[in-house]
C-alpha positions in Angstrom: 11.2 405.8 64.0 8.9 403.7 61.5 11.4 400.8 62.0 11.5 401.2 65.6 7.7 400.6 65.8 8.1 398.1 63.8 10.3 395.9 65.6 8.2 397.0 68.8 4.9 395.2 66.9 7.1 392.2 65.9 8.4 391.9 69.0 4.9 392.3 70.9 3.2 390.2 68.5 6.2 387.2 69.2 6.0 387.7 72.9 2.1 386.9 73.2 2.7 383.3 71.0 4.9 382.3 73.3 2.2 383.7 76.5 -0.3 381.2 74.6 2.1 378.6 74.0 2.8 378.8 77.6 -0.3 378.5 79.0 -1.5 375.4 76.7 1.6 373.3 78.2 -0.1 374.2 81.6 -3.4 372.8 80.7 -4.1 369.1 81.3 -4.2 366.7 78.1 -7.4 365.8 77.4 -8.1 361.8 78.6 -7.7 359.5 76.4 -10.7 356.6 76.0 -9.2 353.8 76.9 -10.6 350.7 75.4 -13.9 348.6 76.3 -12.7 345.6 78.0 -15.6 342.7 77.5 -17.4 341.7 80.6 -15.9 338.5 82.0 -18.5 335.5 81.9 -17.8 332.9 84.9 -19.5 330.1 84.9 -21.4 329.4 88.4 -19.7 326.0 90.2 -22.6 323.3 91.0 -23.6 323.5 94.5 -22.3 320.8 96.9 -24.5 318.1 97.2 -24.9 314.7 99.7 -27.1 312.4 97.6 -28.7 309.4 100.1 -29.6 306.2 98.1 -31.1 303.1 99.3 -30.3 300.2 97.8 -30.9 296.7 97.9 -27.8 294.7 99.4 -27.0 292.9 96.3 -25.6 296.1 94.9 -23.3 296.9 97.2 -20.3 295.9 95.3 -21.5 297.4 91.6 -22.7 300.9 93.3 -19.7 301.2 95.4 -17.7 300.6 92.4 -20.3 302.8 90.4 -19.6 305.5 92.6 -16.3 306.4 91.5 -16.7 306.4 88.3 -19.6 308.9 89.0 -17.3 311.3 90.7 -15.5 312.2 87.8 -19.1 312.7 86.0 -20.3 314.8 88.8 -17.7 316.1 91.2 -19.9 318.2 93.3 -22.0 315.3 94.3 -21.4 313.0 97.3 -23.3 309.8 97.4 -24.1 308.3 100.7 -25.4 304.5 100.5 -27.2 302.4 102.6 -27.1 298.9 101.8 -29.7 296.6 102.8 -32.7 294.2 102.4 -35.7 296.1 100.6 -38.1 295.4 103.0 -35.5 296.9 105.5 -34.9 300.2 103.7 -39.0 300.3 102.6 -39.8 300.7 106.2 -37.0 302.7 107.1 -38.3 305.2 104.3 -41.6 304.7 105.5 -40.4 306.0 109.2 -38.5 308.9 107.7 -35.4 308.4 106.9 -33.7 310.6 104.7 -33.3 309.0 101.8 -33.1 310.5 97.9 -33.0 307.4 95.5 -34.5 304.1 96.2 -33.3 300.8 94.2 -35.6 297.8 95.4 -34.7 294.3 94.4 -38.2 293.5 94.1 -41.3 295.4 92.4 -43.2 294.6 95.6 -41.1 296.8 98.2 -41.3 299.8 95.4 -44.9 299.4 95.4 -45.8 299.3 99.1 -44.1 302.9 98.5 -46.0 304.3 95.5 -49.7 306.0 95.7 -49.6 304.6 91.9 -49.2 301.0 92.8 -52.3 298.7 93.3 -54.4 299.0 96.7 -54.1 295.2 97.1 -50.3 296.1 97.5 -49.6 299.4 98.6 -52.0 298.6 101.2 -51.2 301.6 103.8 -51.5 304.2 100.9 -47.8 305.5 101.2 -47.2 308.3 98.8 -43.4 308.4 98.7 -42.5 307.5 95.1 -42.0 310.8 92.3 -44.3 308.7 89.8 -42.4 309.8 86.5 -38.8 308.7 87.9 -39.4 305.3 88.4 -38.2 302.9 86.1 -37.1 299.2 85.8 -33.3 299.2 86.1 -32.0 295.8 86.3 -32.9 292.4 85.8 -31.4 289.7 88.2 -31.6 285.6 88.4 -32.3 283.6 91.3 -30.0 280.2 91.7 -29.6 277.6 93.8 -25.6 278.2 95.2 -23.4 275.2 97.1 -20.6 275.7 100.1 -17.1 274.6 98.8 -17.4 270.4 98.4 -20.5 270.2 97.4 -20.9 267.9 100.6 -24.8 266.9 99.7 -24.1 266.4 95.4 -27.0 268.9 94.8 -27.2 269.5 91.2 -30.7 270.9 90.5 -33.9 272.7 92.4 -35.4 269.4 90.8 -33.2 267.6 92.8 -33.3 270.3 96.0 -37.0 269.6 96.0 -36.7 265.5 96.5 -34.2 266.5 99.2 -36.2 268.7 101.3 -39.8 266.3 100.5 -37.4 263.5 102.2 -35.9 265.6 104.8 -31.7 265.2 103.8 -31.1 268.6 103.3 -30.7 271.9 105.4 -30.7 275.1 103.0 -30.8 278.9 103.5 -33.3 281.2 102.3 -34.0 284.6 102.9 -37.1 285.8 105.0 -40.1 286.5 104.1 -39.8 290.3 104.0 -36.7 290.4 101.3 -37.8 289.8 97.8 -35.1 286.5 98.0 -37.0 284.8 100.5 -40.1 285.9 98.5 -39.1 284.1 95.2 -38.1 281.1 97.2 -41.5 280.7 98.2 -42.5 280.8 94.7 -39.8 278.1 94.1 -41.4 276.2 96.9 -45.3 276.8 95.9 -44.1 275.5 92.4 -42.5 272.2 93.7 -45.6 271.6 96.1 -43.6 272.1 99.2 -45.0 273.9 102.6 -42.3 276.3 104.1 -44.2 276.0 107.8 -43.6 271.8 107.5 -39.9 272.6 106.3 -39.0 275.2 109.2 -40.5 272.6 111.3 -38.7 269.7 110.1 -35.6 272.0 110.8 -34.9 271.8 107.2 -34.4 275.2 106.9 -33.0 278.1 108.1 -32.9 282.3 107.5 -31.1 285.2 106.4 -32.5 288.9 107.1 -30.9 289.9 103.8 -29.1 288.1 100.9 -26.0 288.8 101.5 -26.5 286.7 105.1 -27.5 283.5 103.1 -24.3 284.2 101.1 -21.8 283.9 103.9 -24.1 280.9 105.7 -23.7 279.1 102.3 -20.3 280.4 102.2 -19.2 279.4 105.3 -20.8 275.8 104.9 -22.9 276.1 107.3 -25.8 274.9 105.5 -25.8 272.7 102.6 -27.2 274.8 99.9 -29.1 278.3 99.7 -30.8 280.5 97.3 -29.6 283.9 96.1 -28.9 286.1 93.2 -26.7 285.5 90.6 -24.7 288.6 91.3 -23.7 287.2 94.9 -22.4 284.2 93.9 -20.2 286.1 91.4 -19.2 288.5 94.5 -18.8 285.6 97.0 -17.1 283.2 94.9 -19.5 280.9 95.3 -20.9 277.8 92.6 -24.0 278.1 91.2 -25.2 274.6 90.8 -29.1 275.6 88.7 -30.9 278.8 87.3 -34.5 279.1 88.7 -36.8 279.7 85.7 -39.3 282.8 85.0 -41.9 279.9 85.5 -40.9 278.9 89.0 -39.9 282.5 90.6 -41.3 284.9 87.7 -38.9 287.7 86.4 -36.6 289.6 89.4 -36.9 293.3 87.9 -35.0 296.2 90.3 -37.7 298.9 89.9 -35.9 302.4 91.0 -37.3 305.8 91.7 -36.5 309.6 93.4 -38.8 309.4 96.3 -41.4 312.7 96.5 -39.3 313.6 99.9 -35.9 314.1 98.6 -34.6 317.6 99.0 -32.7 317.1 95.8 -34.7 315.3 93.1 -32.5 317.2 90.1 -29.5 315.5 91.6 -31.3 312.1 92.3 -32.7 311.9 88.9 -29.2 312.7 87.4 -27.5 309.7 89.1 -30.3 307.4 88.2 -30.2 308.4 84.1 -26.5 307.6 84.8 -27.1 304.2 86.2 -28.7 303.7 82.3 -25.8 304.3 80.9 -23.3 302.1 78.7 -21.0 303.1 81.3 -22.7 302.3 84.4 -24.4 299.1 82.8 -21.4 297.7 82.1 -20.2 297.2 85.4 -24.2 295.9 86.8 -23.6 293.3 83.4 -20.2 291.9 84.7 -21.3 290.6 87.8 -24.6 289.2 86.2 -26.5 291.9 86.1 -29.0 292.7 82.8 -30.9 295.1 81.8 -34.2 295.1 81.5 -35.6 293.6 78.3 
């Protein structure tokens, strides 16, 4: 009988381990922490922008070149040129046209545009220029260029300025409005010679930008004109004399964001990178220089 009980107790005491051991198969595992993942940083892409810049029309060929180089620099920027003579684009900024970036070919057009500028020039007191992005960019010559031939032997403005004085010459010049019809005038003032007697000797005759007196001169049309350097590398054309600081004074391409661009950050970005190494050599190989 004492045996029997205790195989009952031993069997009793077995059957509730496996009751327990029952139930904890039933019950679910506790989760397991799984392990932090660190957050993942994106970097935000630049926003899209169309970046308008007005330039003077003796750039055409350095900015356009210029501008793809600069979309490797900045991919998320489009740039959108107008080319044309400074007076041209000054008044077309003036009458509001959209326009980010402005690159004058003379200090005079930039001025007409800047609050900064003297009253006797910025006569209108225009308030378009963002005073601490403009800079002088790029430093130009003016020379006297000859049509294929040479048909007239013109050599020198020395020699240019006996030519006109006896009337056996008809030249191109820009108009009065461009800064290359502006620094003939100078070239004129300096020889002694009256622009009104010369027009009216039919001695002479216009271009509303410098790329006009290029192709006139180009064409043969007249027998001489004067332009920048850089267009008579672009067109080809023979540069027969350098006009001097002392006849024309210094041609200095003043640039600057204008107050009423929408995107100054990006305007001011492409103009630091028209400073460059990069970017300067491709102004220096078609004459360009920079600013001394």
């Amino acid at each position: 009988m004492k045996n029997l009980k205790k195989a009952l107790a031993l069997l009793m005491s077995l059957a509730m381990v496996l009751v327990f051991a029952a139930c904890g198969a039933d019950e679910p595992a506790p989760p397991s922490e799984a392990p932090e993942t660190a957050p993942v940083s994106e970097t935000p892409e630049a926003e899209d922008v169309e970046l308008v810049v007005f330039a003077a029309a003796s750039m055409e060929e350095t900015l356009t070149e210029i501008q793809g180089m600069y979309a490797d620099v900045a991919p998320n920027v489009t740039l959108v040129f107008n080319f044309d003579s400074s007076g041209t684009l000054k008044k077309q900024i003036q009458e509001g046209a959209d326009c980010d970036l402005f690159i004058s070919a003379g200090q005079k057009q930039m001025d007409q545009l800047d609050i900064e500028a003297d009253e006797s020039v910025n006569t209108e007191g225009l308030d378009f220029v963002l005073a601490e992005s403009r800079i002088d960019l790029l430093e130009n010559r003016v020379t006297l260029c000859v049509p294929e031939g040479n048909p007239k032997g013109i050599e020198s403005f020395d020699q240019l300025a006996e030519l006109l004085k006896a009337g056996g010459v008809f030249m191109c010049m820009g108009n009065s409005d461009v800064p290359v019809g502006q620094y003939t005038q100078k070239i004129f003032a300096y020889y002694g010679l009256d622009e009104a007697d010369l027009a009216g000797r039919q001695l002479i005759t216009y271009g509303s930008n410098v790329k006009e007196v290029a192709t006139q001169i180009k064409e043969g049309s007249v027998d001489c004109g004067v332009i920048y350097c850089t267009d008579a590398y672009s067109e080809g054309l023979k540069i027969v004399d350098y006009a001097t600081a002392e006849m024309c004074g210094q041609v200095i391409y003043p640039a600057a964001v204008l107050k009423t661009s929408a995107n100054q950050e990006a305007a001011q970005a492409f103009l630091d990178y028209l400073s460059t190494d990069e970017a300067m050599a491709v102004f220096e190989k078609v004459g360009f220089a920079p600013v001394a």
